[in-house]
Structures are given as structure tokens and as C-alpha cells.
Backbone as a printed PyTorch tensor [residue, N CA C, xyz], in Angstrom:
tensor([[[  0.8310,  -1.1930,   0.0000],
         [  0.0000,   0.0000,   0.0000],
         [  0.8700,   1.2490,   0.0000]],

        [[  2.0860,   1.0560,   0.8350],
         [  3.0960,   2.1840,   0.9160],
         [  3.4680,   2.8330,  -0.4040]],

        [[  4.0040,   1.8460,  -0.9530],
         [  4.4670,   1.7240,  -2.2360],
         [  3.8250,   2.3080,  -3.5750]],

        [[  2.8500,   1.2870,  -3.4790],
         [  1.4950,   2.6180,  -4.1630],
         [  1.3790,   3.7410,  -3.7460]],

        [[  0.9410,   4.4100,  -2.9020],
         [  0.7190,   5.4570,  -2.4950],
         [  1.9960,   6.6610,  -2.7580]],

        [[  3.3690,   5.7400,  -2.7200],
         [  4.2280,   6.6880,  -2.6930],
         [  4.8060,   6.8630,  -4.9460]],

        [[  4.3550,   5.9380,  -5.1860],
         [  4.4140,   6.1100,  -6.9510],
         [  3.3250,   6.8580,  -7.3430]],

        [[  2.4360,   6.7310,  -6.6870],
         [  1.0650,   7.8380,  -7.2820],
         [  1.2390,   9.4390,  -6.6810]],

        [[  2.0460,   9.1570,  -5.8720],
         [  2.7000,  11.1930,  -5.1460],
         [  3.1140,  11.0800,  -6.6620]],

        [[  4.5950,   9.9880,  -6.9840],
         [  5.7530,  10.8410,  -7.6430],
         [  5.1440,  11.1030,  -8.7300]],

        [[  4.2670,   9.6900,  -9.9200],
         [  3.4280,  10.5460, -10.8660],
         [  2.8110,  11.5720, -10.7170]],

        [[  1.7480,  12.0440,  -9.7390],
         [  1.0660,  13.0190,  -9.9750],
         [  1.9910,  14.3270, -10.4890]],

        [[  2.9490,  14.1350,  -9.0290],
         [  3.8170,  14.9790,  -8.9450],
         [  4.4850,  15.4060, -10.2910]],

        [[  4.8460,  14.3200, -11.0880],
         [  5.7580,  14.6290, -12.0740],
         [  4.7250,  15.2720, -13.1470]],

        [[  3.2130,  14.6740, -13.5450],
         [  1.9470,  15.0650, -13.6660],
         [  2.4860,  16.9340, -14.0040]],

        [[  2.1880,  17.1350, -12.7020],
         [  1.9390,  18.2910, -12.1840],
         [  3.1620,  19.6530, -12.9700]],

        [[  4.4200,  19.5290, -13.1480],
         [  5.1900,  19.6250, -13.1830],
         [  6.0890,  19.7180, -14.2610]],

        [[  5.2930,  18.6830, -15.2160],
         [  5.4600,  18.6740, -16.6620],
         [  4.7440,  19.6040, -17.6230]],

        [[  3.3770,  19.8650, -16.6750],
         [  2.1440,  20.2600, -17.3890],
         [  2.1940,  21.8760, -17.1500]],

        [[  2.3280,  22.3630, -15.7070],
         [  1.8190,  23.9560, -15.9650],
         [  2.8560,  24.8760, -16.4680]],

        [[  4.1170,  24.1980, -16.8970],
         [  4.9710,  25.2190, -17.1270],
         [  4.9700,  25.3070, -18.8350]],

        [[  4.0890,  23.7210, -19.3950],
         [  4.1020,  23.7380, -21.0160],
         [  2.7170,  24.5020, -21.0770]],

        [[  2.0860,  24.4240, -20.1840],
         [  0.6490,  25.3170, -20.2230],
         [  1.0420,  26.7030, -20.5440]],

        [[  1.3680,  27.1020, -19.4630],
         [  1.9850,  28.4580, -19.3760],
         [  2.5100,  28.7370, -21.2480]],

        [[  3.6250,  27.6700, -21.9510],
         [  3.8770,  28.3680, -23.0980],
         [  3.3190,  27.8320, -24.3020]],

        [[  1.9980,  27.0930, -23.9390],
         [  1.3850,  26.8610, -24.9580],
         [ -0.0540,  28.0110, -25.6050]],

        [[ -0.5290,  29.2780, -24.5650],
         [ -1.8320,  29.8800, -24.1600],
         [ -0.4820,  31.1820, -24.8760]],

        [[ -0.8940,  32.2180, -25.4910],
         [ -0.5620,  33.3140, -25.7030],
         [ -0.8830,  34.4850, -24.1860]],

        [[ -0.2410,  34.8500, -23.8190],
         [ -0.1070,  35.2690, -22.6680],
         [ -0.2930,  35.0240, -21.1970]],

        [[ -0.2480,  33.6890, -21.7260],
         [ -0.1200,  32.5890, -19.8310],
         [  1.0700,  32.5040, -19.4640]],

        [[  1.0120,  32.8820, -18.3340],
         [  2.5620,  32.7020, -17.4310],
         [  2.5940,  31.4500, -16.2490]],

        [[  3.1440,  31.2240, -16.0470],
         [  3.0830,  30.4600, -14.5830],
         [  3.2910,  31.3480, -13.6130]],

        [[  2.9450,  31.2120, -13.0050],
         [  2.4850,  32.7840, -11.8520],
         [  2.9100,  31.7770, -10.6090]],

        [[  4.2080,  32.3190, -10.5720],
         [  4.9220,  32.3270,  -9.1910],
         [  4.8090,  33.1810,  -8.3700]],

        [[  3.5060,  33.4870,  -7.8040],
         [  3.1860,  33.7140,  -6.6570],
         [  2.2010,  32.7010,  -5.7520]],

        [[  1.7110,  31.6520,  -6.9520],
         [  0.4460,  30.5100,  -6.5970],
         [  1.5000,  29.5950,  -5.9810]],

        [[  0.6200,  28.7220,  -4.5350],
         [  1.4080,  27.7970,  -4.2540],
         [  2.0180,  26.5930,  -4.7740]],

        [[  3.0480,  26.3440,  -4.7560],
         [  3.6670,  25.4670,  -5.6310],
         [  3.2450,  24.1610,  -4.5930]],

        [[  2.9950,  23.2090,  -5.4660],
         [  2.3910,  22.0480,  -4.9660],
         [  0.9520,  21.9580,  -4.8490]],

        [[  0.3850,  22.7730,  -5.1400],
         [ -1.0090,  23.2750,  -3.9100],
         [ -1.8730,  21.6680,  -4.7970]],

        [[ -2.8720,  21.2950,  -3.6490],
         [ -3.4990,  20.6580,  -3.7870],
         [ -4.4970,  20.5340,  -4.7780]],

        [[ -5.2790,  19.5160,  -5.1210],
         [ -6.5340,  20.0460,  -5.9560],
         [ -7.5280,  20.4550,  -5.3360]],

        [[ -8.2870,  21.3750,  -6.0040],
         [ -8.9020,  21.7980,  -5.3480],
         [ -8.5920,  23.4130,  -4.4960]],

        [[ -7.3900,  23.7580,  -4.4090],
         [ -7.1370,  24.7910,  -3.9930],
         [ -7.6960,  26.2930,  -5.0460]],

        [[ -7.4840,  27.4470,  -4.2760],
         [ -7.7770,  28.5700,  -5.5230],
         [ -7.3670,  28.6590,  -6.3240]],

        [[ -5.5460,  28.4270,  -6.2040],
         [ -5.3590,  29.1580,  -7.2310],
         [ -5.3120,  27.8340,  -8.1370]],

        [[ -4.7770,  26.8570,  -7.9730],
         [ -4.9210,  25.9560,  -9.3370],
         [ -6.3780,  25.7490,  -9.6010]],

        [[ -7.3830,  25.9430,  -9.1710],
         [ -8.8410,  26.3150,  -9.5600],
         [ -8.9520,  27.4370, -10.3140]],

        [[ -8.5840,  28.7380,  -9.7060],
         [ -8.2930,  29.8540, -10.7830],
         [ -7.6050,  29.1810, -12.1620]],

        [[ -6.7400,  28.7670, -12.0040],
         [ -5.7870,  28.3540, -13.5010],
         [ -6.4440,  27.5190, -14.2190]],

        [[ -7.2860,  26.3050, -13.9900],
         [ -8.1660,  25.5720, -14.7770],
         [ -9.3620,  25.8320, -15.6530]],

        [[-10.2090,  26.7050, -14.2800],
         [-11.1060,  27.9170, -15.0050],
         [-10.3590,  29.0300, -16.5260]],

        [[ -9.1100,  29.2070, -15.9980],
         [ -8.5590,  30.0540, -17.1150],
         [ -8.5910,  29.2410, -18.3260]],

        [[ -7.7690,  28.3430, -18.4380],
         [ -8.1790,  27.3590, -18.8980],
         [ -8.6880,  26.9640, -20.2450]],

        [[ -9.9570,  26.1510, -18.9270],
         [-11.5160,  26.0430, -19.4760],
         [-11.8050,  26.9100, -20.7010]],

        [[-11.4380,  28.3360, -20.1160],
         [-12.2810,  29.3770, -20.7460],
         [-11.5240,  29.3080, -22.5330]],

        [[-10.0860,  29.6050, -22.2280],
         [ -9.3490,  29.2960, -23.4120],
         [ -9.6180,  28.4410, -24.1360]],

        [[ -9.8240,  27.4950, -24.1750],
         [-10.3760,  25.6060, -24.6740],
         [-11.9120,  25.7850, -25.1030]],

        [[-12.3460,  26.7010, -24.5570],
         [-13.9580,  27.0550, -25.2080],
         [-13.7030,  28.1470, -26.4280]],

        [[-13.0920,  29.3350, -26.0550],
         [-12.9580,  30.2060, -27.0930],
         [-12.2850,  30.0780, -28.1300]],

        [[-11.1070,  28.8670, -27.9800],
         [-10.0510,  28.9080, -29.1480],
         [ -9.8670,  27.1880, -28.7710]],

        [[-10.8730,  26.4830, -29.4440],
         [-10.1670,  25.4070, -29.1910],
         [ -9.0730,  24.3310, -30.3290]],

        [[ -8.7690,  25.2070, -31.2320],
         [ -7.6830,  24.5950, -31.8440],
         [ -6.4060,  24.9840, -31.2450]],

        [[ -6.5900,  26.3340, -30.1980],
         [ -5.2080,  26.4140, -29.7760],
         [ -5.2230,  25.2370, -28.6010]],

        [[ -6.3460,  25.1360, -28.3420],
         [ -5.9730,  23.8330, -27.0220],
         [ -5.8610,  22.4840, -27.4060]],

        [[ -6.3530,  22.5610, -28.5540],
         [ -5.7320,  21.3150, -29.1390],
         [ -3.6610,  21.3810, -29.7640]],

        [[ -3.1990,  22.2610, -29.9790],
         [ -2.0060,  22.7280, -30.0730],
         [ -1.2280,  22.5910, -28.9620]],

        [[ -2.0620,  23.3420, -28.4200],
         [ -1.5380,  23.2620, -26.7750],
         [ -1.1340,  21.8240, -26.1460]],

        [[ -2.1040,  20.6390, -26.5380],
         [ -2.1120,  19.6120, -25.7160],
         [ -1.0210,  18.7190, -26.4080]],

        [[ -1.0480,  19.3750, -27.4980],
         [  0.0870,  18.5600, -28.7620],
         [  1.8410,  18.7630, -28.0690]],

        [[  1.7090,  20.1090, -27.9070],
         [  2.9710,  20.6010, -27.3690],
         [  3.2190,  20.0280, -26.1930]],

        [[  1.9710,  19.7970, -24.7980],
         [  2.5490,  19.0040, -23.7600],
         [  2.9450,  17.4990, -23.7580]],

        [[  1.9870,  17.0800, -25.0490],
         [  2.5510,  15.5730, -25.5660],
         [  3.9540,  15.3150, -25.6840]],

        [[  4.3860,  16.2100, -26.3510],
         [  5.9500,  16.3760, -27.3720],
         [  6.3680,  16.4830, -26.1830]],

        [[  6.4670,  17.5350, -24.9910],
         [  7.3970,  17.9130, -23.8700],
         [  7.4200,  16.4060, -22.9550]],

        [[  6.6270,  15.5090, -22.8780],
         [  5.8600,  14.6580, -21.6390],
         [  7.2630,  13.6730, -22.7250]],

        [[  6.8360,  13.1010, -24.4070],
         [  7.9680,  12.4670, -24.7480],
         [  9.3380,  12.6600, -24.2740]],

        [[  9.7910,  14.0440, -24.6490],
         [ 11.2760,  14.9070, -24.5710],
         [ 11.2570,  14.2280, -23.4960]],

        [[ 10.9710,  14.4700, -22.4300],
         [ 11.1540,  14.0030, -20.8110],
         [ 11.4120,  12.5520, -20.7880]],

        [[ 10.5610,  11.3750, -21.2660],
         [ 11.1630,  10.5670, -21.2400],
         [ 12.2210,   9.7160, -21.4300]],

        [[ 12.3270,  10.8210, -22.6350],
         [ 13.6290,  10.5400, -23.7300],
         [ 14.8330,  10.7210, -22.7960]],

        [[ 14.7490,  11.6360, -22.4460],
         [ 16.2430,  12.9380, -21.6200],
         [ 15.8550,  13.4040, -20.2830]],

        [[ 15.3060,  12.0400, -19.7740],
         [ 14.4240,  12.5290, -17.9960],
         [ 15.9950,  13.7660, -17.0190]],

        [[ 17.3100,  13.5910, -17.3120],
         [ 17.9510,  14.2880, -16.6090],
         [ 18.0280,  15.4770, -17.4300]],

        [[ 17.5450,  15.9430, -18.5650],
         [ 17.6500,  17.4870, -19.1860],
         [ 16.2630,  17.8350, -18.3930]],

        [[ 15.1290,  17.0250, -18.4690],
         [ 14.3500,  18.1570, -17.8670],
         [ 14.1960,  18.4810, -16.3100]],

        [[ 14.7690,  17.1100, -15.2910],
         [ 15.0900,  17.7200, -14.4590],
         [ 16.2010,  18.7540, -14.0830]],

        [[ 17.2620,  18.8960, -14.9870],
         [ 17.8630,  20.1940, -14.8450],
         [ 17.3180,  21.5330, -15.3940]],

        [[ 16.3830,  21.4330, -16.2160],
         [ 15.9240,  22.4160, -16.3500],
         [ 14.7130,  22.4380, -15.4880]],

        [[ 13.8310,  22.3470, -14.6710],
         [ 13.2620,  22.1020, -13.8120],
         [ 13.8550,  22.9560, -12.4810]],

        [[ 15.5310,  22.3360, -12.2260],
         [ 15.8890,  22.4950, -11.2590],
         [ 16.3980,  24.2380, -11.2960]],

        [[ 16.6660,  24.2500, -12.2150],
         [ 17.0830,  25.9370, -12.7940],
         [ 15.9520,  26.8070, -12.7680]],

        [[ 14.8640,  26.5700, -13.1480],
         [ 13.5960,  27.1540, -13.4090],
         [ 13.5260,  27.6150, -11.3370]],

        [[ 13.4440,  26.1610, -10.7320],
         [ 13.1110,  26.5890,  -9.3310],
         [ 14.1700,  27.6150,  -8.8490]],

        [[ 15.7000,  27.5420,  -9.0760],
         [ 16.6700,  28.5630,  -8.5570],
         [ 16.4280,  29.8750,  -9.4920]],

        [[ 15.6420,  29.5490, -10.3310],
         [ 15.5780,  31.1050, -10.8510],
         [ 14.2830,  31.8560, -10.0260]],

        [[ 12.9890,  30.7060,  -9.6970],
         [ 12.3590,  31.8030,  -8.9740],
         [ 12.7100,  31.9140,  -7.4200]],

        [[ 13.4760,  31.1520,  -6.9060],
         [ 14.0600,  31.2710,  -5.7400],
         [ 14.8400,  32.5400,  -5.6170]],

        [[ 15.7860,  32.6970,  -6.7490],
         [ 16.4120,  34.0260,  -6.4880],
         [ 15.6430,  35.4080,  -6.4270]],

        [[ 14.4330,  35.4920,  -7.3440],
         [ 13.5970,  35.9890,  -7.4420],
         [ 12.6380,  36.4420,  -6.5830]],

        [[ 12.8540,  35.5140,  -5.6080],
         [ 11.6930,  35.8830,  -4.7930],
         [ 12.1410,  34.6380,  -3.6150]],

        [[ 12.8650,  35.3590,  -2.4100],
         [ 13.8760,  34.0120,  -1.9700],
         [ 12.7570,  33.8490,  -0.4600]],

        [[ 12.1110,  34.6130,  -0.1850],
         [ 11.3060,  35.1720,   1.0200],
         [ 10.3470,  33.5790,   0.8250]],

        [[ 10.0360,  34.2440,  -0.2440],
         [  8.6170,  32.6230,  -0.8140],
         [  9.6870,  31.3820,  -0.7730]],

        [[ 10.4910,  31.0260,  -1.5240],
         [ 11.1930,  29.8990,  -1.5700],
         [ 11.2190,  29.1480,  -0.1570]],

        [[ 11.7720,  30.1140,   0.9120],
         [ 11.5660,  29.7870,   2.6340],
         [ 10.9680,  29.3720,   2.9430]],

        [[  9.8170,  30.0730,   2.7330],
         [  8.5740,  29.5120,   3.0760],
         [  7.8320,  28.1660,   3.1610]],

        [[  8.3550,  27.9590,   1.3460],
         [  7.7580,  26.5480,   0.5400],
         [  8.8650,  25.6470,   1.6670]],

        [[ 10.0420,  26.0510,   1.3770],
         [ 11.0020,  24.6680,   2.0040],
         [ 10.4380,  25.0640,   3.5000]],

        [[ 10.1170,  25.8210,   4.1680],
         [  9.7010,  25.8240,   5.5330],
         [  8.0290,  24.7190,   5.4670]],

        [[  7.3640,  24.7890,   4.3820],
         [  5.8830,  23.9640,   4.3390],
         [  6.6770,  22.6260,   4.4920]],

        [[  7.2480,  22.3330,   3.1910],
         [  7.9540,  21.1370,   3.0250],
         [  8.1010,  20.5640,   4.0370]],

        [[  9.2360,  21.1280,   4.8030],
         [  9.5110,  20.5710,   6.3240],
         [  8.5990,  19.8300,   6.9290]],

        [[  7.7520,  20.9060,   7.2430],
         [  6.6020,  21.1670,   8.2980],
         [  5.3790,  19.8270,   7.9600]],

        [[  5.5320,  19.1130,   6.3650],
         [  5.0710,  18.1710,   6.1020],
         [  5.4900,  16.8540,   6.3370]],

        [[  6.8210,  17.0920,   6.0890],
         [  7.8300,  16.0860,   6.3060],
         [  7.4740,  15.5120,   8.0010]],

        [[  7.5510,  16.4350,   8.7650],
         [  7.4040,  16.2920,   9.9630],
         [  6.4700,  15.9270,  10.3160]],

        [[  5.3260,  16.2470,   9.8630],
         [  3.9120,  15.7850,   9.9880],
         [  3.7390,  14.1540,   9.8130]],

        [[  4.3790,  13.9870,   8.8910],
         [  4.1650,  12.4870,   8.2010],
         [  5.1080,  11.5850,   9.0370]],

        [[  5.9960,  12.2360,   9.5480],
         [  6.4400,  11.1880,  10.4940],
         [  6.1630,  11.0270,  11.1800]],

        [[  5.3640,  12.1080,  12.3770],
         [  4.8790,  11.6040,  12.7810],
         [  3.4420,  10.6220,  13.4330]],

        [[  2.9240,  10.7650,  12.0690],
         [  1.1170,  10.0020,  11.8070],
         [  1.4120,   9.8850,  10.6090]],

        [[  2.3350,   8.6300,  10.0490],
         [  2.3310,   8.4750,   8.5640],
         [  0.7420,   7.9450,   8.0050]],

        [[  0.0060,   7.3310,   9.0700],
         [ -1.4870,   6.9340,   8.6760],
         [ -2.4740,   8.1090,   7.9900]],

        [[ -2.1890,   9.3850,   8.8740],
         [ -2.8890,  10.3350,   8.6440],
         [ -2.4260,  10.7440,   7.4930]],

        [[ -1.2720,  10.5950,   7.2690],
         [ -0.2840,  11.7690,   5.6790],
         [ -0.9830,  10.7000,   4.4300]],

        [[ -0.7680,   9.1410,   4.5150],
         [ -1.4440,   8.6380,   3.3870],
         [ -2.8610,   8.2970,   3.3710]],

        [[ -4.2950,   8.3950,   4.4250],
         [ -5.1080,   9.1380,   4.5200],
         [ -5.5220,  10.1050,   3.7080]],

        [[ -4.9030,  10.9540,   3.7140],
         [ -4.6340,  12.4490,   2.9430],
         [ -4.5340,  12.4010,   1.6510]],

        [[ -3.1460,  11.8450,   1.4020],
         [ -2.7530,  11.3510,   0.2900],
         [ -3.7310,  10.5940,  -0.6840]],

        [[ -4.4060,   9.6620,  -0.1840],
         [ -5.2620,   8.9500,  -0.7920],
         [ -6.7850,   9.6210,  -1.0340]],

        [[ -7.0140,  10.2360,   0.0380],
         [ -8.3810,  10.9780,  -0.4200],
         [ -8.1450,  12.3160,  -1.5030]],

        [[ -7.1200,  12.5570,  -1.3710],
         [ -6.4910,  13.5430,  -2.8730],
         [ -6.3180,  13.3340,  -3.9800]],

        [[ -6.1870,  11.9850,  -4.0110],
         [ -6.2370,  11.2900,  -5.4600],
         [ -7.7050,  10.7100,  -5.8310]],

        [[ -8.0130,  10.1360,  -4.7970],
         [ -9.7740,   9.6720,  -5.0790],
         [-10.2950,  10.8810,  -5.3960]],

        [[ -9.9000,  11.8260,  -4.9120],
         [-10.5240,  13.4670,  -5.4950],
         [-10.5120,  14.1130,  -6.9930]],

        [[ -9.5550,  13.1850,  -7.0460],
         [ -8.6740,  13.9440,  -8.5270],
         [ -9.1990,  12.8170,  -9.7900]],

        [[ -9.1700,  11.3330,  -9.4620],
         [ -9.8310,  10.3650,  -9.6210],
         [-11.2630,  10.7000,  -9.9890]],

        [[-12.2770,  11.2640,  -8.9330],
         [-13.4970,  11.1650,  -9.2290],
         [-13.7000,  12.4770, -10.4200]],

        [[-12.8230,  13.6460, -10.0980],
         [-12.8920,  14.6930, -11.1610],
         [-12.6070,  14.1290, -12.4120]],

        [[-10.9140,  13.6290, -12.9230],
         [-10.9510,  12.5880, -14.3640],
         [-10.4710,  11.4350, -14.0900]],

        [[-11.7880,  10.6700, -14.2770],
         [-11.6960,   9.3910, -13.8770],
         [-10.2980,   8.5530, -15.5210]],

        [[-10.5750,   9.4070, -16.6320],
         [ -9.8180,   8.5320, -17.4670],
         [ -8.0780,   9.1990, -16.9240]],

        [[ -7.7090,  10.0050, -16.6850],
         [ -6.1160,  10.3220, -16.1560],
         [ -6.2440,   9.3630, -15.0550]],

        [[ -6.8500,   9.0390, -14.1930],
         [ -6.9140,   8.5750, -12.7370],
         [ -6.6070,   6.8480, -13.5550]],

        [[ -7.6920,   6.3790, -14.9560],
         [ -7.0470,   4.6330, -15.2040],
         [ -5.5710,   4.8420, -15.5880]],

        [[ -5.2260,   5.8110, -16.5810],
         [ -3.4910,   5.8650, -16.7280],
         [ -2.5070,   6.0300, -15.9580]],

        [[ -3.1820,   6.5160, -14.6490],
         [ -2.0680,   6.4640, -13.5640],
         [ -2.1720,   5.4360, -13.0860]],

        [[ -2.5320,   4.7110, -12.9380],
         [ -3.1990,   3.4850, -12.4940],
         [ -2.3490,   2.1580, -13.3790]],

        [[ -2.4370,   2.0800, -14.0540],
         [ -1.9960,   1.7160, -15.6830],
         [ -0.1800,   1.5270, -15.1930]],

        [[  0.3200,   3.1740, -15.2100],
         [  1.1040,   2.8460, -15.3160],
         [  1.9030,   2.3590, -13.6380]],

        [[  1.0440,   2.4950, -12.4140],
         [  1.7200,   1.9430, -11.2370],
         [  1.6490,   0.6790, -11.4760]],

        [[  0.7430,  -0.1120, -12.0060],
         [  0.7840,  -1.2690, -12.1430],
         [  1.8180,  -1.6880, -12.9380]],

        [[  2.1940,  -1.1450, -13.9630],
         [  3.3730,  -1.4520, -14.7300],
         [  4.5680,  -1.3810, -13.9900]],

        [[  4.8190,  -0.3540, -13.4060],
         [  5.8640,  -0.2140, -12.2110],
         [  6.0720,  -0.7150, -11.3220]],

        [[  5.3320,  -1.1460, -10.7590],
         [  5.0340,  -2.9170,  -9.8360],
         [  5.5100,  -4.0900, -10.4410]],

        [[  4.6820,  -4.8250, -11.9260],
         [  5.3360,  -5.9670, -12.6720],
         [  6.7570,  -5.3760, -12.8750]],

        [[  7.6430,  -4.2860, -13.4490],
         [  8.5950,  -4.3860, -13.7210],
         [  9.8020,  -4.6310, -11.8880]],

        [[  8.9860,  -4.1800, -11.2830],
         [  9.8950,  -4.1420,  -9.8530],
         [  9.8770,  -5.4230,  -9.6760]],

        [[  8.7390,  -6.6480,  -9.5280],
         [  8.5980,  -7.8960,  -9.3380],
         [  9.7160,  -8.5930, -10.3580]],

        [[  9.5040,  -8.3660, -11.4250],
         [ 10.5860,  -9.0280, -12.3090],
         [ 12.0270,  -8.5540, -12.2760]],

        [[ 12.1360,  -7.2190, -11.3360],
         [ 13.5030,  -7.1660, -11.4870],
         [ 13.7800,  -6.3670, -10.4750]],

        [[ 13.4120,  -6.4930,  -9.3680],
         [ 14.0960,  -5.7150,  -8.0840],
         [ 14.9440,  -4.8310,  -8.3360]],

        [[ 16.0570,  -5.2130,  -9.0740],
         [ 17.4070,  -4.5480,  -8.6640],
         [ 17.0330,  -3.3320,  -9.5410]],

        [[ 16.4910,  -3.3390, -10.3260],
         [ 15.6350,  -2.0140, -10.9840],
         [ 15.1770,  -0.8510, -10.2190]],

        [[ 14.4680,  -1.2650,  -8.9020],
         [ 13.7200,  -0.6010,  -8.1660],
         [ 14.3640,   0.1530,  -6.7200]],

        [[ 14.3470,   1.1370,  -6.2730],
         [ 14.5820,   1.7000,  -5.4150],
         [ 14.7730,   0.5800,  -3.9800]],

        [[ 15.8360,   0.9750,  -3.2190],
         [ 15.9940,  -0.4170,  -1.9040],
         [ 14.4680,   0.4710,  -1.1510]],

        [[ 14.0190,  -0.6470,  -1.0120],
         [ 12.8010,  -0.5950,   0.3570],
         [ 11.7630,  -0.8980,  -0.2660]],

        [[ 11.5870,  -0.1340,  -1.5290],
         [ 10.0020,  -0.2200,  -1.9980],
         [  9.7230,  -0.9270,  -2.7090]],

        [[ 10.7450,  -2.4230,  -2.8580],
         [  9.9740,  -3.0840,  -3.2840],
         [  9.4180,  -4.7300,  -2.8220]],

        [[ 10.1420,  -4.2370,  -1.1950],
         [  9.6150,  -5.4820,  -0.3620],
         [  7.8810,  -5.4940,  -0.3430]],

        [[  7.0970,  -4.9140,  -0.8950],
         [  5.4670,  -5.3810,  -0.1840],
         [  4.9830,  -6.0940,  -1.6680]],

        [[  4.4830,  -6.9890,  -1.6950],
         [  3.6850,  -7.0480,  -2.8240],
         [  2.6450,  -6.0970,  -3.8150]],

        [[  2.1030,  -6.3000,  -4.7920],
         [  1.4100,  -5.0700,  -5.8550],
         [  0.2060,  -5.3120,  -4.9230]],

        [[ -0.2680,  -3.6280,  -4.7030],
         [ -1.7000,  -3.9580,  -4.3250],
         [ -1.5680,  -4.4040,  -3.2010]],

        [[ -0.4620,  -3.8410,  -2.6050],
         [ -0.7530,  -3.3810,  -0.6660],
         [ -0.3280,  -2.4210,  -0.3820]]])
């Protein structure tokens, strides 16, 4: 169950991460607006604000959102292709708005912490959490929710067939605990 729970953070996560910054340069004057919380949950304002934006774009112009979705396709490939170019560019992107704005950066690594800490100590409650965030996200698109799904399961058979593949720890529980 650990295990799951902790591959469905890192997809979402990576999800998350891949998507609003190709958003941002796929929309003619969308930015990623580093002032919204980074990470923020679903369901929060401002990534509610940003979806609504969106929405609205995808109604008025929807060949650019079809463009748009083309371009996060191509970026989601690139990534697989060259997973350490886009985490360095990723990682640059964050030290650029860190320098930028180093007050907020604190902050986030001060949340971070403050989560970290949390989860250790009521890891029940943190994947609790965890899990009703995805059943959330799940019941909103249920078809992203089978591909994540899809692919933990794939990430499971390949760990079963080959441990030494897989990170030490996570892959002592069986699929589907």
C-alpha cells in the first residue's frame, strides 16, 4: 500500500510539473504565476483559478488547445527521452524563482519541512490524505486517474521481475498493498 501510495505522489507529482509550465507556453499570454502555491493541492484557488482560465481558453479557441495539448505531448515524450535534461531544467527554473523571490522559496522549504514532519509523525494520517487527494482527482478525471493506475501497475510488474531495478525498500510489499 506504501508503495502505491508513494508512486502515485511521484506521478502526480511529475503530472503536475510537466504540465503547468508547457501550459503556461502553450496559451498566448499565460505565465506560470509564481506567486500561486507550488504544490497546492486540488482543489485549492489558485490551481482552480488556472483551470477555469483554462476552461475558458479551450472554449474560445479550441484549436489552440488542441495545439496546446500537442505541445505538452511532445514535452511529456522529450522528458522521457532525456528525464535528466528536464530535471535540470526544472531544477534551474526553481533557482531562478528562488532568487527571485527568496522570502517565498523559505517559506515553501519551511511547508515542506513542516510536512515532512507531519508524516512522520502520523504516517497513517499523511497517506489518509494522500489517498483521499487522489480519489478526489480520480473522481474529477476518472480517465487520467485509469493511466495512472496503468502505469503503477506497470511499475510494480517491472519491480517484481527485477528488483534490482527498483529503489531499496520499496519493493519489499507485494502489488496492491
Amino acid at each position: 500500500m506504501e508503495r502505491v501510495l508513494h508512486t502515485q505522489i511521484f506521478l502526480l507529482a511529475l503530472l503536475a510539473a510537466c504540465t503547468v509550465p508547457a501550459l503556461a507556453q502553450g496559451l498566448p499570454g499565460a505565465t506560470v504565476n509564481s506567486d500561486s502555491k507550488a504544490g497546492a493541492t486540488s482543489g485549492s484557488p489558485d490551481r482552480d483559478a488556472m483551470k477555469s482560465r483554462i476552461q475558458e481558453r479551450c472554449k474560445d479557441n479550441p484549436q489552440q488547445c488542441e495545439d496546446m495539448k500537442a505541445k505538452i505531448k511532445e514535452r511529456r515524450e522529450q522528458c522521457k527521452a532525456d528525464p535528466q535534461k528536464c530535471r535540470e531544467e526544472r531544477q534551474a527554473r526553481v533557482a531562478e524563482r528562488c532568487k527571485a523571490n527568496p522570502q517565498r522559496c523559505e517559506e515553501e522549504k519551511a511547508r515542506r519541512e513542516k510536512r515532512r514532519e507531519e508524516c512522520k509523525a502520523d504516517p497513517e494520517k499523511c497517506r489518509a490524505d494522500t489517498k483521499a487527494r487522489f480519489e478526489a482527482r480520480c473522481k474529477a478525471n476518472p480517465q487520467q486517474c485509469e493511466e495512472i493506475k496503468a502505469k503503477i501497475k506497470q511499475r510494480q510488474e517491472q519491480c517484481q521481475a527485477d528488483p534490482a531495478k527498483c529503489p531499496a525498500g520499496k519493493n519489499s510489499q507485494p502489488p496492491g498493498k
